[in-house]
C-alpha positions in Angstrom: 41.1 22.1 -17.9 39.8 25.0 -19.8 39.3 25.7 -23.4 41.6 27.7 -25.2 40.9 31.2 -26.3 41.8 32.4 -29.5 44.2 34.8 -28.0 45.7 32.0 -25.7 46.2 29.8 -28.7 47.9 32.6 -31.0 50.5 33.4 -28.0 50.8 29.6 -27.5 51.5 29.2 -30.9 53.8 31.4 -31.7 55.8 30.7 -28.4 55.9 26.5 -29.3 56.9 27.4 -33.5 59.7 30.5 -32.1 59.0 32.1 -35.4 59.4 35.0 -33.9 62.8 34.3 -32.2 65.0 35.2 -35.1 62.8 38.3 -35.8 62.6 40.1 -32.5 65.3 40.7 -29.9 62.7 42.2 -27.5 59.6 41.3 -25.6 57.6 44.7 -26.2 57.8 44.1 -29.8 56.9 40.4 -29.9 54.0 40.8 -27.6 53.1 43.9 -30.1 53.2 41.6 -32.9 51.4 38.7 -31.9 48.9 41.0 -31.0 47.7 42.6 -34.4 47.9 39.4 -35.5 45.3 38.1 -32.9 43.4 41.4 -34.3 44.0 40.2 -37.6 42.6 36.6 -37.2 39.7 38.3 -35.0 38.6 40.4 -38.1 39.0 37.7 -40.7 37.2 35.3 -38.9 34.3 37.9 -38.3 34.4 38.6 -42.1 33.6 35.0 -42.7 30.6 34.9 -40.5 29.4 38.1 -41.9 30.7 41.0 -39.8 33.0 43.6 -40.5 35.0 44.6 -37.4 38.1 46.2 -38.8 39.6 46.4 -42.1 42.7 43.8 -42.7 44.8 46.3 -44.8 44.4 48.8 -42.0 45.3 45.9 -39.2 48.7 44.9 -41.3 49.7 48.8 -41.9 49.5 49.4 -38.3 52.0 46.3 -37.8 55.1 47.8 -38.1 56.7 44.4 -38.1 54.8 42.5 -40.6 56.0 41.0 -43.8 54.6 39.0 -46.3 56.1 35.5 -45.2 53.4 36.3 -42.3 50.8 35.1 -44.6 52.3 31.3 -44.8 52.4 31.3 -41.0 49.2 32.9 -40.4 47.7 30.0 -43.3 49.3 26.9 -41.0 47.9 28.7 -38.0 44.9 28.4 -39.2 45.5 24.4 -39.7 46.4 24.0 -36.8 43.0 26.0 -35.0 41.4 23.5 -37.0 43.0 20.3 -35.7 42.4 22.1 -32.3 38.8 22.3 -33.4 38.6 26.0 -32.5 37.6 26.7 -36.2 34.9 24.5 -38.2 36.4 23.3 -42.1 33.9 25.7 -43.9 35.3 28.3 -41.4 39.0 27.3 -42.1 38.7 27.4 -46.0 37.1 30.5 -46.3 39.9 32.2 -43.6 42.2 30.1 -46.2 41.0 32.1 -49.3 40.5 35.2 -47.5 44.3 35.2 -46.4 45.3 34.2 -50.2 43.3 37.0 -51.5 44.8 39.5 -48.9 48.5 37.7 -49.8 47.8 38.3 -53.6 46.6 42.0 -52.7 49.8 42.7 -50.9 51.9 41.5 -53.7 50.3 43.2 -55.8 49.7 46.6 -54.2 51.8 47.0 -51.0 51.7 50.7 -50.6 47.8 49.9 -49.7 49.2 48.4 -46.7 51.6 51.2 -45.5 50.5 53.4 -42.4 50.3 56.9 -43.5 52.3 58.5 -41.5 51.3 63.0 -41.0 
């Protein structure tokens, strides 16, 4: 059996929860989700090792379906890369207060996550 990918786990994931159920009535738009949010965990978890591969306001703007409840999913997903031991704990808390800072921005300044449109 192979190991899971991050990208395999994400789709998995959101497939086994059907969080996404209610929200979409499509495929195309599911698939387009899940995949900024793969983006958006790819980022983060670069952040926390030092890199800087894309900026996470930018990643969210360009999700046309994201809302902020996506932060307490994306904050059990990371749980449960943990228990899969895809992430190690000191990488898991700092995606944990990374994600709460990025939640706290969005409260507190959502136009800063709008895509500018021309």
């Amino acid at each position: 059996m192979r190991a899971p990918t991050l990208p395999s786990f994400v789709h998995q994931w959101y497939e086994d929860a059907q969080v996404l159920d209610r929200r979409f009535k499509d495929l195309p738009a599911r698939r387009g989700f899940v995949a900024y949010q793969i983006r958006l965990l790819n980022s983060l978890i670069a952040q926390t090792k030092g890199r800087l591969i894309g900026s996470a306001e930018l990643i969210i703007a360009y999700n046309p379906y994201f809302v902020e409840s996506d932060f307490d999913d994306l904050l059990t997903l990371i749980t449960d890369l943990d228990d899969a031991t895809m992430l190690d704990d000191i990488e898991r808390e700092l995606l944990y207060e990374k994600l709460i800072d990025l939640r706290d921005h969005y409260r507190r300044r959502p136009y800063d996550f709008k895509r500018a449109y021309r």
